[in-house]
N, C-alpha and C positions, 0 to 999 in steps of 0.2 A: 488373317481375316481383317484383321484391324487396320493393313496397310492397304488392303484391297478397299477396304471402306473411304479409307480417304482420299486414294488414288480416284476411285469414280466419281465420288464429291466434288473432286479438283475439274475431274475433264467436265461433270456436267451440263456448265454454263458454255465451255465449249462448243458441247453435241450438241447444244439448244439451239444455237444461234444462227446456223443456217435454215435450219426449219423452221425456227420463226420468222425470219427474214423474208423464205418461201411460202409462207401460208399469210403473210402480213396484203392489207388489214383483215384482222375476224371481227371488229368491233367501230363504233363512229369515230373516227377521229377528227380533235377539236385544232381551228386555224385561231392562234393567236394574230390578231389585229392592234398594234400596242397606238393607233389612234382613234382619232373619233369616227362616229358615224357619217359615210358622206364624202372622208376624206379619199385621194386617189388609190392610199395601199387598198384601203376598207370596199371600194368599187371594183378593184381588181382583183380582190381575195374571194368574193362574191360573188364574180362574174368566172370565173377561169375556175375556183376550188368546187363551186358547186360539180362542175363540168367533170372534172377528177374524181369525186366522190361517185358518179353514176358509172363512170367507166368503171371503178375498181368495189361497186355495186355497197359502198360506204358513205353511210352521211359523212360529209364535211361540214363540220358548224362554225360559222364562224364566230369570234368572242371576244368585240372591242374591250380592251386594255390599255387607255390611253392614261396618259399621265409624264413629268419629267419629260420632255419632249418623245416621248415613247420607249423608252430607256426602261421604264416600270415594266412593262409587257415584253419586252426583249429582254429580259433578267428571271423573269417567270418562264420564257422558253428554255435558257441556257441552263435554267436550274433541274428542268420538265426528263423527266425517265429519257434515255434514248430506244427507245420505243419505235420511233416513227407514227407515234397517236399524236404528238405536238407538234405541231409547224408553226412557224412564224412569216408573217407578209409583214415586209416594212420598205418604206420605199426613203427612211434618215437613217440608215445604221452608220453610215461611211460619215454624212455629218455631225450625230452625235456625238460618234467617237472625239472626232474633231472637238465638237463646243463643249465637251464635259471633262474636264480633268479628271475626274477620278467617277469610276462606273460600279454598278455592280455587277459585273461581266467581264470577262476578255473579249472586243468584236470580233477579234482573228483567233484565238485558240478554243471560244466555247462554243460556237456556231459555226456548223458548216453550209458554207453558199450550196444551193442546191439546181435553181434555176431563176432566173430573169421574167418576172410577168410581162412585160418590155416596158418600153420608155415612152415617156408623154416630152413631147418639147416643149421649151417653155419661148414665147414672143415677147420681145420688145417693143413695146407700144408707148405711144404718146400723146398728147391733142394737138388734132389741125392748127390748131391757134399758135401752135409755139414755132410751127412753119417749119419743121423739121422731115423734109422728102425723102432720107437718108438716113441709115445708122452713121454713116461718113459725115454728115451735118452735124449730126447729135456729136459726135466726137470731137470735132472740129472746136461744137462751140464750148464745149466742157474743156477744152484745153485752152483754148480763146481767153478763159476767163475762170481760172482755178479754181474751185470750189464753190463759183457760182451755179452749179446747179443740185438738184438733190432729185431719189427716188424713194418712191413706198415700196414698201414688200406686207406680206402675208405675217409679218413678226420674225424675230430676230433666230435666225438659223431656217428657217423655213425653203422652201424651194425658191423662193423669188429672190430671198435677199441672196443665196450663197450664189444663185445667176448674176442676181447683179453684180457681185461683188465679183466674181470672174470675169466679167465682163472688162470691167474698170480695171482691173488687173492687171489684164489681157494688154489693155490697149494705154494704161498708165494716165490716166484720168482720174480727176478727184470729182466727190460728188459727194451730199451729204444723206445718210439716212434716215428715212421717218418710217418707222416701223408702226404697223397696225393692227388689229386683235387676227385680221382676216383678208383674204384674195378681194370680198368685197369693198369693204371700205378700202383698201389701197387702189382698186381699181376707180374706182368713182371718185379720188383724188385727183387723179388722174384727168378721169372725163371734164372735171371741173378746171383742170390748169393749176391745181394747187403744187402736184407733182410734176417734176419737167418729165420723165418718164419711170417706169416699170418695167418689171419682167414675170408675163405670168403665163397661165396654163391657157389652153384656148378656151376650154368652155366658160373662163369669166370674160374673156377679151374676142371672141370671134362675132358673134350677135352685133357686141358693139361699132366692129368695125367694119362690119357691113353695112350699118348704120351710118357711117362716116363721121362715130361721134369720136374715134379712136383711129389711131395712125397706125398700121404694122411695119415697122421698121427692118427688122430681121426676127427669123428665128433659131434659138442657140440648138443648133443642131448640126450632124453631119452631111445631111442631104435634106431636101427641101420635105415638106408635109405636103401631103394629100388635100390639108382644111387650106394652108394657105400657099397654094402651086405658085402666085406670082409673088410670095415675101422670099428674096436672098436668104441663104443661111448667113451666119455672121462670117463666117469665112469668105463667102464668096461676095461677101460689102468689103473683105481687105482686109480681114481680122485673124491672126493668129489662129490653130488649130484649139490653143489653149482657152479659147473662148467662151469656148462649150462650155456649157455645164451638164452632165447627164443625169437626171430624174427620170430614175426605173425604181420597180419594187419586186421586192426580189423574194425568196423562197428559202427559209434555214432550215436547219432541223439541230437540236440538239448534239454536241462533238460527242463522239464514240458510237455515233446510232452505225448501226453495221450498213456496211458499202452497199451490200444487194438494196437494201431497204432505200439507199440515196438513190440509186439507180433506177429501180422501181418508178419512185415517184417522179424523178428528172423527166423518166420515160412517158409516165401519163402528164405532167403539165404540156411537155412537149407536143402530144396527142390532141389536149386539149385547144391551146392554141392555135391549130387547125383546123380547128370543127367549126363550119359555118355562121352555125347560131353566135358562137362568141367571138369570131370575129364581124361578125353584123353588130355586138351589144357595146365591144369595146369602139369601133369607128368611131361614132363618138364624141371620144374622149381622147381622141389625137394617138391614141398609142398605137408606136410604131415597133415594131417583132427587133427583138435582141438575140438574132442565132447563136449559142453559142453553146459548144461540150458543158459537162458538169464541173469540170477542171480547167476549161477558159472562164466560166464565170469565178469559181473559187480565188483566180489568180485578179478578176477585172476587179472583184470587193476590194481582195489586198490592198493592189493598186489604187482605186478609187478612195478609198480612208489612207492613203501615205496622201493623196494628193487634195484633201479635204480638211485633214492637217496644215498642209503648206500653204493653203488659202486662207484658214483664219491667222496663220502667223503670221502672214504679208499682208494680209489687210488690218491684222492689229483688231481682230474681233473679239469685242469680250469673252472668255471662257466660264464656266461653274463650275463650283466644286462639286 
C-alpha cells in the first residue's frame, strides 16, 4: 500500500504535465518587460503580446521591470515557476551578458529563447556640415586621422553604442565615445555637430533627416529598410558582414517550462506577427520580421551573446560586476 502511495506520488508531476501544457493558459499571464516604459522591447511587448493574449482568449499584462541594465527583470523571469504565466521581452539579453561579469542568472541555461519580435535597424547618421556623403567618407576620414573623431550613443551598453562599436570594429577605426542619458540627447549632439556621428533607431533619426538636419549614411542591417530604400546597408557601402549589429527583442520563458507550452506560444507569437493590425502598428518603428524555428532562434541568442562577448573584449568596454 505504501509503495503504491509513493510510486503515484512520484509519477504525479508526471501525469500533470502534459495536461497542463494542453489546457495552458486557464488564467492572465504576466510579460515581464525588464525596461522602461517607451523603450523598444516595452513597444513590442505591447504591440505583438496584447495580440497573443486575444488569440489564446488570455490577458497578457505587461510589467516594466527595469533596473541594472534590465538584468533585475530578467532574474525575476529566470527565477518565475516554469509555468508558462512568465515570459520575458527583452531586446539586451545577449549584451548584458557581455557588460556584466557576474549576473544573477545563467543567459544560456535559465531562459529559454522562445521567438524573435523582430528586429529594428539601427542608421548611421551624421550632420551635413561635416560633409560626409558616404559611410566610405566617414571611414576614410577616421582613419585619415586616428582618433580624431568621436560618437554619442543612448549610454554605455545601449543599442547605439554596441552598433557603433561593431561598426569601428568591423572596419578598424578609432573614434571616441560620449555616452548620454538617452537616444535624444545623443541625437541632437549630433544635429548640433558636436558628435562627428551616431548610430541610432529610425524613429529618433528619420523626421530629422527628412528635414535635411541629419545625414543617413548606411543602415547596419542585412538588407535595405522600407523607412530608408535609398540608404546602402553597411555591407553594401564595402563593410564586412560583421558590421551589423542585430537589435531584436526576443521572447523567454523560464528553463524547464515544458516543450508543448514553448511551442504553443512560438506558435501564437508567430500568428500574431501576421495579423494586419500589428503589422500596420509596428511599421513604424522600422521592425523588420526575423523568421525563424524555435531552435533557430535558441541557437541565433547562443551565438549572438558568444559574439557580444567578443565585441566588448576587442573594443576593451568596461564590464560590472
Amino acid at each position: 500500500m505504501l509503495r503504491a502511495l509513493i510510486a503515484a506520488l512520484l509519477l504525479t508531476p508526471f501525469a500533470l504535465a502534459p495536461a497542463t501544457a494542453q489546457d495552458w493558459p486557464t488564467h492572465n499571464i504576466n510579460v515581464i518587460v525588464p525596461l522602461g516604459a517607451g523603450s523598444a522591447s516595452d513597444i513590442l511587448a505591447r504591440v505583438v503580446m496584447e495580440q497573443v493574449g486575444k488569440q489564446l482568449g488570455q490577458s497578457a499584462v505587461v510589467e516594466n521591470r527595469p533596473g541594472a541594465g534590465g538584468t533585475i527583470g530578467a532574474a525575476m523571469v529566470a527565477r518565475a515557476a516554469p509555468d508558462g504565466y512568465t515570459i520575458l521581452v527583452y531586446g539586451a539579453l545577449a549584451s548584458a551578458h557581455a557588460l556584466h561579469e557576474k549576473l544573477p542568472y545563467d543567459s544560456v541555461n535559465d531562459l529559454i529563447p522562445v521567438a524573435s519580435l523582430g528586429q529594428q535597424i539601427l542608421v548611421i547618421i551624421s550632420s551635413p556640415a561635416k560633409g560626409y556623403k558616404t559611410l566610405g567618407d566617414l571611414v576614410a576620414a577616421a582613419k585619415a586621422k586616428p582618433g580624431s573623431l568621436n560618437y554619442s550613443s543612448a549610454g554605455v551598453g545601449s543599442a547605439s553604442h554596441m552598433g557603433a562599436e561593431r561598426l569601428r570594429a568591423s572596419t578598424g577605426f578609432e573614434a571616441q565615445h560620449i555616452p548620454f542619458k538617452g537616444a535624444a540627447e545623443a541625437v541632437t549632439d549630433v544635429v548640433a555637430g558636436r558628435s562627428d556621428f551616431s548610430v541610432q533607431l529610425p524613429s529618433t533619426t528619420l523626421p530629422l533627416v527628412n528635414d535635411g538636419k541629419l545625414v543617413a549614411l548606411a543602415v547596419s542591417a542585412r538588407k535595405r529598410s522600407s523607412m530608408f530604400p535609398g540608404v546602402p546597408t553597411t555591407i553594401e557601402a564595402g563593410l564586412p558582414p560583421s558590421s551589423v549589429y542585430p537589435f531584436y527583442s526576443g521572447v523567454y520563458l523560464p528553463a524547464h517550462t515544458p516543450q508543448p507550452i514553448v511551442d504553443r506560444l512560438y506558435a501564437e507569437i508567430a500568428k500574431a506577427l501576421h495579423d494586419d493590425e500589428v503589422k500596420k502598428r509596428l511599421a513604424p518603428l522600422g521592425v523588420e520580421p526575423m523568421p525563424m524555428s524555435q531552435a533557430e532562434f535558441a541557437q541565433f541568442t547562443k551565438d549572438d551573446i558568444a559574439a557580444n562577448v567578443a565585441l566588448v573584449k576587442a573594443a576593451k568596454i568596461p564590464t560590472t560586476q
